[in-house]
C-alpha positions in Angstrom: -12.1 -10.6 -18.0 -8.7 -9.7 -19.2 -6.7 -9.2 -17.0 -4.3 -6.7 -18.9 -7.0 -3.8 -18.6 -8.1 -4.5 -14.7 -6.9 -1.3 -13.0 -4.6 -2.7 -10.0 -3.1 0.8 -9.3 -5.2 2.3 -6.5 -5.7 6.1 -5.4 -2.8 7.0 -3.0 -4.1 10.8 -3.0 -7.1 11.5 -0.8 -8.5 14.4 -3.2 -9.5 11.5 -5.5 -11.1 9.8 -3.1 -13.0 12.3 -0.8 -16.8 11.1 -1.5 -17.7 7.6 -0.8 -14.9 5.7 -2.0 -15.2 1.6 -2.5 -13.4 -0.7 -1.0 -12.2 -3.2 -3.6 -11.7 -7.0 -2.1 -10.5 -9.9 -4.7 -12.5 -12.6 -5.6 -11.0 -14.2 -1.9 -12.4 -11.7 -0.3 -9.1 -9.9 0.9 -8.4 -6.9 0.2 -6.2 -6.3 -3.1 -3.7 -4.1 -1.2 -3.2 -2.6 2.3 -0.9 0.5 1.6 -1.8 1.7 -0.3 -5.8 0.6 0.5 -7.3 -0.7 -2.7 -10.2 1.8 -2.8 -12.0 3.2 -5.7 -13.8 6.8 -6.5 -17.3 5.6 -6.1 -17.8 5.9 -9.8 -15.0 3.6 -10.8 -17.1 1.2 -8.4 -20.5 2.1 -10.6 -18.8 1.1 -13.7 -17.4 -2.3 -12.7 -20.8 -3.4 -10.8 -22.5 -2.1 -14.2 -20.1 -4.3 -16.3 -20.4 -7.3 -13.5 -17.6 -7.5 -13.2 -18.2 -7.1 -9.5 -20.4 -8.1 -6.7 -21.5 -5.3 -4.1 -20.8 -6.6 -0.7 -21.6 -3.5 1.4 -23.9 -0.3 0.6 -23.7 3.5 1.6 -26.8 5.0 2.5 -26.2 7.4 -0.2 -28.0 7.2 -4.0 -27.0 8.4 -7.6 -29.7 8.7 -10.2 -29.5 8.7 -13.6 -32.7 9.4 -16.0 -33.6 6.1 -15.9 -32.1 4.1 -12.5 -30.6 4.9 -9.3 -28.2 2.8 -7.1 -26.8 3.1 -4.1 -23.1 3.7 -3.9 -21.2 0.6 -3.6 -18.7 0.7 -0.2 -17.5 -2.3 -0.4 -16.8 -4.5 -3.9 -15.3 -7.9 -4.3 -13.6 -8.6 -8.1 -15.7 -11.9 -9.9 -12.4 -13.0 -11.1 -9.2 -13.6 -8.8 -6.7 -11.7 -9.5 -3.4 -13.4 -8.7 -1.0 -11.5 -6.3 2.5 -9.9 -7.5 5.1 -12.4 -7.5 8.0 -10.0 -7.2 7.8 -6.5 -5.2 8.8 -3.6 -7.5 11.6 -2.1 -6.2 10.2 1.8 -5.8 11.1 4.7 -3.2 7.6 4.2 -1.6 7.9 0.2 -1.7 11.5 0.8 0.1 9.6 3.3 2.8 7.4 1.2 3.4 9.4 -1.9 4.0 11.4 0.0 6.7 7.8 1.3 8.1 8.7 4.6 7.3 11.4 5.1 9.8 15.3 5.9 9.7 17.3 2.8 9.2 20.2 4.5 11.3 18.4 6.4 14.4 14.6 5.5 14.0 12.7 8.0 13.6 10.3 9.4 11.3 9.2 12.0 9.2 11.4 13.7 6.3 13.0 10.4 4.3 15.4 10.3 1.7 17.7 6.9 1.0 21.2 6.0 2.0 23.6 3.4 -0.2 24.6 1.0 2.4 27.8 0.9 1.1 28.1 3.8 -1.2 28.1 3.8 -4.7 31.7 5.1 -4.7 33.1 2.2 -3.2 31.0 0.0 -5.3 27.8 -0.4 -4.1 24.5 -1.0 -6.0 21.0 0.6 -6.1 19.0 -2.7 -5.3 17.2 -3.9 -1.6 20.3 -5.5 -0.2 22.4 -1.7 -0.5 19.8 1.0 0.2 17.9 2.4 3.4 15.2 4.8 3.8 17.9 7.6 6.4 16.8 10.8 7.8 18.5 13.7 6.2 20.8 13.7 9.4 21.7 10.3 9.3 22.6 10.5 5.7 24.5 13.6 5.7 26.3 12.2 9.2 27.5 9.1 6.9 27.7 10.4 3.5 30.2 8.5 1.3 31.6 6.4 4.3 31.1 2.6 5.3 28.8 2.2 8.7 32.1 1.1 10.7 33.8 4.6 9.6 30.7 6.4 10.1 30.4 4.7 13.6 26.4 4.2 12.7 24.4 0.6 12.9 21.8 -0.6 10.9 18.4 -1.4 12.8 17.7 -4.6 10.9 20.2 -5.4 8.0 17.8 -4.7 4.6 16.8 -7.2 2.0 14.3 -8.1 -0.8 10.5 -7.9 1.3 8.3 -10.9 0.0 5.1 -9.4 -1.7 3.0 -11.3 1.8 5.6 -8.7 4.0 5.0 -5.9 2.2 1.3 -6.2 2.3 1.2 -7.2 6.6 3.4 -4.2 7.2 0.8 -2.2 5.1 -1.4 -2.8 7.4 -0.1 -1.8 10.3 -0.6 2.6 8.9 -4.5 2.2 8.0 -5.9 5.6 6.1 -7.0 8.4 7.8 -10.8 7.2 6.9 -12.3 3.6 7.5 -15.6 3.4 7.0 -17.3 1.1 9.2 -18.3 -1.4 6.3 -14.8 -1.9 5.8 -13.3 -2.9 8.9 -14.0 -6.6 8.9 -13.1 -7.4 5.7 -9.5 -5.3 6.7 -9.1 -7.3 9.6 -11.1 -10.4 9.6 -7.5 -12.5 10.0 -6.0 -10.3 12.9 -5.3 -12.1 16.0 -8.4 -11.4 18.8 -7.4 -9.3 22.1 -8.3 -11.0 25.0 
């Protein structure tokens, strides 16, 4: 398979998935990402299983038909071929968000983020993991163009480059709104048992 057209981008967007989406698991049996969840509109599952380029691992109850076969809808795929995992995170708003779990560097909590320059790009500072934050709109506008110490403001946990293994185990910790029962063992299979 080449690997240049396997479609590694996954539907963030709910809308796209609302029927009977598939969740895709590499060739190790992992999932390909946690957050987002590598799912697939049901029909994107179809395809691949009708290209074999996948193996169906779990089944809805539901069938499509065609004029001349039916199938039931694939819920849970895993890729013939492995596909290796990014080397190097991409350095995105919703990668950043994510690697501070969606909270305020500067006050902790959630909900409207924007990102702060460490040390502000007018005295120098870059746009790169080691200088920005996801802030509330609050704490930005509370430290503006200032350094932390003239702000008076503290940084919960100083930021840096997340390895791609990070990324992926804080992912996990904000599951979708849906998980279909099929799924849950293959999401979970290497979380630590409760006594």
């Amino acid at each position: 398979m080449n690997h240049g057209e396997f479609r590694t981008e996954f539907v963030r967007e709910p809308s796209g998935l609302r029927h009977y989406p598939a969740l895709v698991l590499n060739a190790d049996y992992r999932p390909l990402s946690y957050y987002p969840l590598s799912l697939w509109p049901w029909q994107e599952a179809i395809k691949a299983v009708w290209l074999d380029r996948v193996d169906i691992v779990a089944q809805y109850d539901h069938v499509v038909r065609s004029p001349s076969t039916h199938i039931r809808i694939p819920s849970v795929v895993v890729l013939k071929d492995y596909v290796k995992p990014q080397k190097r995170v991409a350095f995105t708003r919703f990668n950043l968000f994510l690697r501070d779990e969606f909270r305020c560097q500067y006050c902790g909590s959630k909900g409207e983020l924007t990102f702060d320059h460490v040390v502000p790009r007018a005295a120098g500072g870059t746009t790169n993991w080691e200088n920005v934050v996801a802030a509330c709109a609050p704490c930005n506008l509370r430290k503006g163009s200032k350094s932390l110490r003239r702000a008076g403001m503290s940084l919960r946990k100083p930021p840096r480059r997340p390895a791609p293994e990070e990324l992926q185990n804080t992912g996990r910790k904000f599951p979708p709104n849906h998980l279909h029962d099929s799924w849950i063992d293959f999401l979970y299979w290497d979380a630590e048992l409760q006594p």
